[in-house]
Rosetta silent file (secondary structure, phi, psi, omega in degrees, C-alpha in Angstrom):
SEQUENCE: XXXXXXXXXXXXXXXXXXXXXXXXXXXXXXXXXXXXXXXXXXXXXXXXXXXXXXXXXXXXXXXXXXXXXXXXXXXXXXXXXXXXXXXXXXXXXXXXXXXXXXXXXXXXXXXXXXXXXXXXXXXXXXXXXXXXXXXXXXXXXXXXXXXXXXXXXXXXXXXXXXXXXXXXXXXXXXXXXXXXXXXXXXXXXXXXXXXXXXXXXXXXXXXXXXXXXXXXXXXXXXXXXXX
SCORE:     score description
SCORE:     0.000 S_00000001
   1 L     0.000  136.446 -155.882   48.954  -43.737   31.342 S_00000001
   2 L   -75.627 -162.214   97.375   50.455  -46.950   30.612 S_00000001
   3 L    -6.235  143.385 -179.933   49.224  -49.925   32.902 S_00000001
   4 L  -109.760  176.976 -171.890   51.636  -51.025   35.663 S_00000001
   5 E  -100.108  148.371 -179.272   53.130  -54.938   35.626 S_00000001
   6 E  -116.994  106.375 -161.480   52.162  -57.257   37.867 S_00000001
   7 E   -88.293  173.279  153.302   55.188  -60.357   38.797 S_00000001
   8 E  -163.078  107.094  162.003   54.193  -63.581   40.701 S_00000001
   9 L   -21.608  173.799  175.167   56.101  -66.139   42.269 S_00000001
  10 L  -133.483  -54.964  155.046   54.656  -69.498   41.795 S_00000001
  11 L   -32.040  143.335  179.041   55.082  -72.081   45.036 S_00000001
  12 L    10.757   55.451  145.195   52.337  -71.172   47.721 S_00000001
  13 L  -117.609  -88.817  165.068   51.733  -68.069   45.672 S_00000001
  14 L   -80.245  -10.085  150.404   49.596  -68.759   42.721 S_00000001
  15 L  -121.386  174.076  172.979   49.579  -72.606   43.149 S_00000001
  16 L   -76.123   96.958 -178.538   49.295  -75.088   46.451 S_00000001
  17 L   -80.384 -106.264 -120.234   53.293  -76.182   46.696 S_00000001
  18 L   -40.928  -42.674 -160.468   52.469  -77.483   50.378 S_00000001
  19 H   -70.800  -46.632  162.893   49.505  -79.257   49.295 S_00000001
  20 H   -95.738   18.892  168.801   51.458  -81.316   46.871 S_00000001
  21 H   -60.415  -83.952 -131.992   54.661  -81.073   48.854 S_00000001
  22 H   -77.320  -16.659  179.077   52.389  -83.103   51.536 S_00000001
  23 H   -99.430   -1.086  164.095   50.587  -85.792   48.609 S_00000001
  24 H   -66.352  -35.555 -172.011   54.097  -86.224   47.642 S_00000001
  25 H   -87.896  -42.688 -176.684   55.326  -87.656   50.805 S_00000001
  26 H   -45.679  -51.825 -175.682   52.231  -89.451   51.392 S_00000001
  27 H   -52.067  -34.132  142.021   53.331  -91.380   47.727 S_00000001
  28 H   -26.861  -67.812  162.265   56.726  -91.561   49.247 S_00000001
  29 H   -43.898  -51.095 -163.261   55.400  -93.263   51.945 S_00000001
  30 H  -104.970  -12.398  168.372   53.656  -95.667   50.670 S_00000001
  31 H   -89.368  -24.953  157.330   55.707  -96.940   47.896 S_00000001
  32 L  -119.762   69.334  144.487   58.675  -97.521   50.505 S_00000001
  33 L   -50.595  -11.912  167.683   56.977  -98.397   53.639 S_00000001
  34 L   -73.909  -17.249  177.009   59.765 -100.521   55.197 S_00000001
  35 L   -57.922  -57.008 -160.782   61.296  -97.037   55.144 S_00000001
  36 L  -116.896   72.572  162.439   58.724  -95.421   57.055 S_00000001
  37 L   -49.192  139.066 -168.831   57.923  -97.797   60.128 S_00000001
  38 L   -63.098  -15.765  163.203   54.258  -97.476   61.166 S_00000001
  39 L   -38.085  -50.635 -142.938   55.187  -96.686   64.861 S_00000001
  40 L  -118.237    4.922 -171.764   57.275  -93.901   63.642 S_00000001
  41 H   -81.274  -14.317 -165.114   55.450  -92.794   60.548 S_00000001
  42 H   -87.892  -13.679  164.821   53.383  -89.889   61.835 S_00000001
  43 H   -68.371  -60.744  167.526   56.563  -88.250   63.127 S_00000001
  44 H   -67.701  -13.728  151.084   58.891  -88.541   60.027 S_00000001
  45 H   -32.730 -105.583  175.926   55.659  -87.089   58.001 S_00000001
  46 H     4.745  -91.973 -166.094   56.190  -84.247   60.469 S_00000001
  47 H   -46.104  -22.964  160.323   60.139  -84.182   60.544 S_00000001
  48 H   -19.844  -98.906 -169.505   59.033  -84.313   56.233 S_00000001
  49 H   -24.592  -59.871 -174.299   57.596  -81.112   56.322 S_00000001
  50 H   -75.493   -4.677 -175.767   60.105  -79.287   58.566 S_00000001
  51 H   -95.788  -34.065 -171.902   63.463  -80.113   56.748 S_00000001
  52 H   -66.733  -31.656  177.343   61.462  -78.971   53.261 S_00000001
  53 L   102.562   -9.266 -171.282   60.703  -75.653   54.593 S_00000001
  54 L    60.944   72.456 -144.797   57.519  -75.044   52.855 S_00000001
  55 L     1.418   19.523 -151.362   60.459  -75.470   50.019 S_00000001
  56 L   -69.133  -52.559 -169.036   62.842  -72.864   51.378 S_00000001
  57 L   -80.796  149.768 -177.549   65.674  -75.519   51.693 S_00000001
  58 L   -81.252  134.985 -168.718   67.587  -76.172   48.988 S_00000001
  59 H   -57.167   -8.097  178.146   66.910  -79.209   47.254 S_00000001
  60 H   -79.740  -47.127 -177.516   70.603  -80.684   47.052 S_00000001
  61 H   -85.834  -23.639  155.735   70.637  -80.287   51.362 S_00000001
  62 H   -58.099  -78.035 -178.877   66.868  -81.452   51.558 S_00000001
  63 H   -45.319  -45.935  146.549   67.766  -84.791   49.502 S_00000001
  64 H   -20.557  -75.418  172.363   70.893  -85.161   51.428 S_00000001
  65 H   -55.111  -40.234 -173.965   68.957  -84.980   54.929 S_00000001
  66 H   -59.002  -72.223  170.279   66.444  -86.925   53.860 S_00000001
  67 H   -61.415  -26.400  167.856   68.445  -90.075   52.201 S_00000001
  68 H   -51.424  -62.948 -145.742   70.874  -89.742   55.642 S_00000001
  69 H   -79.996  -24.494 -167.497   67.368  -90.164   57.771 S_00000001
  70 L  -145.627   69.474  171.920   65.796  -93.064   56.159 S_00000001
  71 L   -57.634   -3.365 -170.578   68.306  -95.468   54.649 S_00000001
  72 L   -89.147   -7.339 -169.135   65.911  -97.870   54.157 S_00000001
  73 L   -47.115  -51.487 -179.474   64.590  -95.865   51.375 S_00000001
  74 L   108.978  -17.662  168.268   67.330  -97.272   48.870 S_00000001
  75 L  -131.914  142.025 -179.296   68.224  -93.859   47.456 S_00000001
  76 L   -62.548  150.541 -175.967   70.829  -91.445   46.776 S_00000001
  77 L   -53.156  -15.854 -176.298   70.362  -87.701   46.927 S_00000001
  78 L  -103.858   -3.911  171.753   70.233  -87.449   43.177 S_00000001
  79 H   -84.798  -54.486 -156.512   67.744  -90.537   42.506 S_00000001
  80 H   -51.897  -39.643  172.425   65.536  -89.031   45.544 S_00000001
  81 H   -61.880  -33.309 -170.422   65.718  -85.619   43.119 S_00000001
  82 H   -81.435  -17.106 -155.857   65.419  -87.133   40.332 S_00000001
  83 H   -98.608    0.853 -175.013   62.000  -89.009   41.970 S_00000001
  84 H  -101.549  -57.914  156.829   60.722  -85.339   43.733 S_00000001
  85 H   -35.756  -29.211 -136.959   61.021  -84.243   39.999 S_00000001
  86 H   -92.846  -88.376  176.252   59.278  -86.681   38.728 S_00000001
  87 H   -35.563  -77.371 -131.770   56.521  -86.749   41.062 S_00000001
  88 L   -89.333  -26.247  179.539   55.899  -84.082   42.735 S_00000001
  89 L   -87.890   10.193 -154.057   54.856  -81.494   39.817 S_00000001
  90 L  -117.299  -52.633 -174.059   52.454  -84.040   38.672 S_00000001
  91 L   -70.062   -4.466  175.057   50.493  -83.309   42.266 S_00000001
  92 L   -92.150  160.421 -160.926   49.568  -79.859   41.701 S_00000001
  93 L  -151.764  134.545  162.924   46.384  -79.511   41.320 S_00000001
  94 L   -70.289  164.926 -166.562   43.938  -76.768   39.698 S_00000001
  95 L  -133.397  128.154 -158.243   42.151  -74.206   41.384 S_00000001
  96 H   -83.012  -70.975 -150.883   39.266  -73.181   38.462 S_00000001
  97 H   -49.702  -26.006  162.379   38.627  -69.992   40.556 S_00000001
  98 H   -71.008  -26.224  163.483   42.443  -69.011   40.154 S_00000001
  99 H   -30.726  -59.188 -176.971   42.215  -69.388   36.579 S_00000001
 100 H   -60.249  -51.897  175.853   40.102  -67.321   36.251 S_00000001
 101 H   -84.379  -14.039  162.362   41.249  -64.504   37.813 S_00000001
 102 H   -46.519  -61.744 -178.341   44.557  -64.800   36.653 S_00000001
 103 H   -22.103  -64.914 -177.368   42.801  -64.599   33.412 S_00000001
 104 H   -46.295  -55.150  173.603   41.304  -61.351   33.979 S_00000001
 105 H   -45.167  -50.038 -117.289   44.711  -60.031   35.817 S_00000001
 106 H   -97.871  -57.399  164.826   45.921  -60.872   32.567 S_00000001
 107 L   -67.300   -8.997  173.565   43.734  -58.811   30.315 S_00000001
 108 L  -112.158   -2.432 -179.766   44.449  -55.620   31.865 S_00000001
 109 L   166.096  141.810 -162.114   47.878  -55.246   32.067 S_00000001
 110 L   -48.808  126.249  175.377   51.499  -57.076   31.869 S_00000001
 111 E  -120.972  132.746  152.137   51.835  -60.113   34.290 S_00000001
 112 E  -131.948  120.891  167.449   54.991  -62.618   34.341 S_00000001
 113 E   -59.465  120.824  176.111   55.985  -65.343   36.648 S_00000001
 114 E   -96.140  101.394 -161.915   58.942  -64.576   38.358 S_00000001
 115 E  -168.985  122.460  178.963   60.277  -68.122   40.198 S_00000001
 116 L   -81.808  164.570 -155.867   62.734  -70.260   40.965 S_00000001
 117 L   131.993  157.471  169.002   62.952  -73.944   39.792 S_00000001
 118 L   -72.504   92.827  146.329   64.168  -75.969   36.798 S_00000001
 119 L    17.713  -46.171  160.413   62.043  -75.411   33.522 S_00000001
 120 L   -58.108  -72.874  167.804   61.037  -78.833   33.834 S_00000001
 121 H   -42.747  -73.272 -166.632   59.769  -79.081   37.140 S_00000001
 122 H   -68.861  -71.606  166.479   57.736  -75.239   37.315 S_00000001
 123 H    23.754  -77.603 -158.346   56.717  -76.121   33.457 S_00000001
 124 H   -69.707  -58.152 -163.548   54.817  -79.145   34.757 S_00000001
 125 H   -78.630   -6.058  172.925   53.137  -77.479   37.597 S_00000001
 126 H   -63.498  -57.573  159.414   51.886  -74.535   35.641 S_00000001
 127 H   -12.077  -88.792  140.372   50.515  -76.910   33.531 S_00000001
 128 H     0.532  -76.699  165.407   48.915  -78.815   36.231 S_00000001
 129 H   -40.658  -38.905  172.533   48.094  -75.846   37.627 S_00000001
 130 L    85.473   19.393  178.441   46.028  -75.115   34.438 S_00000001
 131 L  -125.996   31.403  177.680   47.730  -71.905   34.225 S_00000001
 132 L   -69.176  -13.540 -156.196   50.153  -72.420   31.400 S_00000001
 133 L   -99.894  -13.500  179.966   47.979  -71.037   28.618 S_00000001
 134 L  -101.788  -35.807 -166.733   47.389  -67.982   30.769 S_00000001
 135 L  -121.938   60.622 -172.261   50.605  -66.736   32.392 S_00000001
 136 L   -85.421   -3.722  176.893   53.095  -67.317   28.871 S_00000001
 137 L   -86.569   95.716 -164.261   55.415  -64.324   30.150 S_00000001
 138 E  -114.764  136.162  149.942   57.887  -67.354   32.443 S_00000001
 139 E  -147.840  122.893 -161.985   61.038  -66.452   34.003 S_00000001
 140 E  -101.482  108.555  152.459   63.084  -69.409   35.549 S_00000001
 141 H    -9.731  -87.176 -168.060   66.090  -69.797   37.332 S_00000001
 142 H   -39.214  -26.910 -171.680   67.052  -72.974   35.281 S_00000001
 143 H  -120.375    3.702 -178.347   66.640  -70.916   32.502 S_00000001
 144 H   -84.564  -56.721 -175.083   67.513  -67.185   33.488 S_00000001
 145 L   108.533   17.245 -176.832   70.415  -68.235   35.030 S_00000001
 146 L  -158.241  140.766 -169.046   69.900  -66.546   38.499 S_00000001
 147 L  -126.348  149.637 -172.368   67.491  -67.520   41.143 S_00000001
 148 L   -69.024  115.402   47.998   65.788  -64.515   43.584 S_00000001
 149 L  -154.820   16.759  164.245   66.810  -62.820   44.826 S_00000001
 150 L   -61.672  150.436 -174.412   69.596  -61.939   42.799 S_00000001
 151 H   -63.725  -17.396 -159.101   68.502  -58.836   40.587 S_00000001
 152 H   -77.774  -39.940  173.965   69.209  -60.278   37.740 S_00000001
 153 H   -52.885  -74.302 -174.046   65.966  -62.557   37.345 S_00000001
 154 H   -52.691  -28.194 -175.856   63.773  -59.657   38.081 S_00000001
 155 H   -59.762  -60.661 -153.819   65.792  -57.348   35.476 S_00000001
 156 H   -61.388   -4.609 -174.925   65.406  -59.741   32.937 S_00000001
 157 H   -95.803   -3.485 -174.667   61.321  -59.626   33.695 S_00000001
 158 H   -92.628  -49.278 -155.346   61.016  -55.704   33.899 S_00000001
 159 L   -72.059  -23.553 -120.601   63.142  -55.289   30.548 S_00000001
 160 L  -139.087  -24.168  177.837   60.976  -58.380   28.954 S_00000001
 161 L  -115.253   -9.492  169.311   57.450  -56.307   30.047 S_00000001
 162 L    81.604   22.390 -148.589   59.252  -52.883   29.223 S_00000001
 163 L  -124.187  162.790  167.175   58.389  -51.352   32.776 S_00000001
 164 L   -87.277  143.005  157.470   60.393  -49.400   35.660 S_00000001
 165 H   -21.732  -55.578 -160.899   60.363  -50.656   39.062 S_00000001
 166 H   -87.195   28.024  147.248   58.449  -48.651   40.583 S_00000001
 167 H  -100.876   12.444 -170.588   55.812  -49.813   38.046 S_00000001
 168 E  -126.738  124.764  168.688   55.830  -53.592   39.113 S_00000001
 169 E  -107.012  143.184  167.134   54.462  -55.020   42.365 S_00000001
 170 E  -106.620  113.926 -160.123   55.832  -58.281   42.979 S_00000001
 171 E  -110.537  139.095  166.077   54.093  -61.267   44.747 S_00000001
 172 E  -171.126  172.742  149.385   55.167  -63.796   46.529 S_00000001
 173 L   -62.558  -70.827 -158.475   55.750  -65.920   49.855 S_00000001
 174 L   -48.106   88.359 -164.786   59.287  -65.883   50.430 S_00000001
 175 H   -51.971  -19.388 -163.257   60.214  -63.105   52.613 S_00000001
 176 H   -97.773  -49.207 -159.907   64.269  -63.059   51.789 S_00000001
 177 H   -91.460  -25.598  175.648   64.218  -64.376   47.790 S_00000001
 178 H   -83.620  -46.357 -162.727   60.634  -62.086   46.995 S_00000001
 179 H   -91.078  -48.388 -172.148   59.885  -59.589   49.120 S_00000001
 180 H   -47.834  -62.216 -157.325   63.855  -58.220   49.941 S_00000001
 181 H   -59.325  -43.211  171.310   64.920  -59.435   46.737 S_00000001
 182 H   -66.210  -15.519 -148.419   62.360  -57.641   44.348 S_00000001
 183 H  -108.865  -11.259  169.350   62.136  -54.606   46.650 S_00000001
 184 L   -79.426  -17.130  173.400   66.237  -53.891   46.846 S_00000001
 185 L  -117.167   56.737  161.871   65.696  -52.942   43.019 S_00000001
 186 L    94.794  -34.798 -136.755   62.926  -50.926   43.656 S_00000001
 187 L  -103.315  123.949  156.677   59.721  -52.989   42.741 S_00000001
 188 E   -44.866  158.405  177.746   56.657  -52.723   45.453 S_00000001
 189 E  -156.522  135.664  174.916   55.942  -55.940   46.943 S_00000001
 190 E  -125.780  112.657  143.661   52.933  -58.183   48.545 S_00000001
 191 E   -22.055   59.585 -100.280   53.666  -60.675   50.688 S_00000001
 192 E  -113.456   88.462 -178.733   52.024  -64.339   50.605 S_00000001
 193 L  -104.852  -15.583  175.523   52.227  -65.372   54.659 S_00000001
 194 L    61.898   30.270  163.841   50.198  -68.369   55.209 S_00000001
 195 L    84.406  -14.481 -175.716   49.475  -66.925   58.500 S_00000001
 196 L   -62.050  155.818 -176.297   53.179  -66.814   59.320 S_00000001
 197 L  -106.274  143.709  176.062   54.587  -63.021   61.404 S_00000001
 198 L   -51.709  140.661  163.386   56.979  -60.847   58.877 S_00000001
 199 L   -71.047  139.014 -157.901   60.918  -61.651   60.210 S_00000001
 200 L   -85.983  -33.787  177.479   60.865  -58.608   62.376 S_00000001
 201 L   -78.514   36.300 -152.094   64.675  -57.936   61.061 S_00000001
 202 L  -139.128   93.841 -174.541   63.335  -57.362   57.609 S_00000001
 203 L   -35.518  155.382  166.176   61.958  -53.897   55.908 S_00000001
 204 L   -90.703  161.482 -173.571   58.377  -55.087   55.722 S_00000001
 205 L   -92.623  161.333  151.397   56.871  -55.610   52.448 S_00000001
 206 L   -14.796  -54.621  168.641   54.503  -53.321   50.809 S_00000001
 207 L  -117.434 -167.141  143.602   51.333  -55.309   51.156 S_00000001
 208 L  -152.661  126.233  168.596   50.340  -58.461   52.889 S_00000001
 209 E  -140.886  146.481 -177.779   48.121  -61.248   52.314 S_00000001
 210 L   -62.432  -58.966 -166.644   47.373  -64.679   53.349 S_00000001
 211 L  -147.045  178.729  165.753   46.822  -66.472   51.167 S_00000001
 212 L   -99.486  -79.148 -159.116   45.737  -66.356   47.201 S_00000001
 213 H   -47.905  -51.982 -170.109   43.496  -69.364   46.117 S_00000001
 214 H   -59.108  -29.283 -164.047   41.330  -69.101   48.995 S_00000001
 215 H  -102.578  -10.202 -103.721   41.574  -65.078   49.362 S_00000001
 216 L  -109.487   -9.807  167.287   41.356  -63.802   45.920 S_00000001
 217 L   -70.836  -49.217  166.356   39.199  -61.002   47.130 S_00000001
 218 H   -31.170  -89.056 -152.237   42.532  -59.912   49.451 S_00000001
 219 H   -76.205    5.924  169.069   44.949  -60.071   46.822 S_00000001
 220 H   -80.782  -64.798  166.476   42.202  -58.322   44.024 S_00000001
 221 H   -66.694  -10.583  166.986   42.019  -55.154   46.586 S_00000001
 222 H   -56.939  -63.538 -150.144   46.171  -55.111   46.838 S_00000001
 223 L   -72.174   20.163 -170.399   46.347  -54.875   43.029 S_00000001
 224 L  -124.771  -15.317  149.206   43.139  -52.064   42.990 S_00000001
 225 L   -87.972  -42.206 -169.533   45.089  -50.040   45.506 S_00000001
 226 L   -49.632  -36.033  163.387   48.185  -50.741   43.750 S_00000001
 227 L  -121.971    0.000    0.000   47.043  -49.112   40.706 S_00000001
């Protein structure tokens, strides 16, 4: 019996997005502080945080809100994009123990990142991430040409690993572009929640787990029921 495939998002699935979401803004901060009065700074951190979304909003109306809110900044939504490109994938940072076990996931049966982002940008943080050399099966918006939860990005990763749906569990945070999106063509799904409650007007996903890097025994018993 062949092996079944395993997909995985990449933002707060298999790396820390938030955590360099949040050393991004600090760097923000501090290279335009007239921007970010000191009165007022621990709030627009805050007000940060809540327009990105954990990265759900899309980066053309995040850079928009953003360059509206702080004029002293000096930049337009596409410099501010160009400098959250830049930056911000630079800021990921490895986790040895995910490495590892990627590794292993790796050796036993097909795994591909499934994720949305620019080639440039998720590139860098794999990288970063220390898990480019491990996880070489990549499929990218920017470069698929469809970002989840249209079907097409997962088709092109089931046809590209040779598998059925209902041989692929798919992980991720995002309940709308991951869990709905993989799981309307079929595909099993485990959840990423960060502690967060399922939108109750939402099939629930297959699995659930909190978190990865920290958890890796959690998501290690999904894929050991899963197969």
């Amino acid at each position: 019996m062949r092996p079944r495939a395993v997909f995985f998002d990449l933002d707060d699935t298999l790396i820390d997005r938030a955590g360099a979401f949040a050393r991004y803004v600090d760097s923000l901060v501090s290279r335009h502080p007239a921007a970010f009065p000191v009165a007022r700074r621990a709030e627009a951190v805050a007000w940060l945080h809540a327009v990105d979304g954990r990265g759900g909003t899309a980066r053309s109306a995040f850079c928009e809100q953003v360059t509206e809110a702080f004029p002293g900044l000096g930049l337009t939504p596409e410099s501010l994009w160009e400098d959250m490109a830049t930056h911000l994938p630079r800021l990921v940072q490895e986790d040895a123990g995910v490495c590892d076990w990627v590794a292993d996931v790796v050796r036993s049966r097909p795994v591909a990142v499934v994720s949305n982002g620019s080639a440039r940008v998720q590139r860098t943080k794999l990288a970063r991430a220390g898990l480019a050399d491990v996880l070489t099966e990549v499929f990218l918006s920017g470069e698929v040409g469809a970002s989840k939860p249209d079907a097409r990005i997962f088709e092109a990763a089931l046809a590209h690993v040779g598998r059925e749906p209902e041989e692929v569990l798919h992980v991720g945070d995002d309940p709308e572009r991951d869990v709905v999106g993989a799981a309307k063509l079929g595909l099993a799904t485990c959840w990423v929640s960060h502690g967060r409650p399922w939108p109750s007007a939402l099939p629930p996903p297959t699995f659930t787990v909190e978190c990865i890097p920290s958890r890796l025994d959690d998501i290690a018993g999904v894929l050991t029921r899963w197969t």
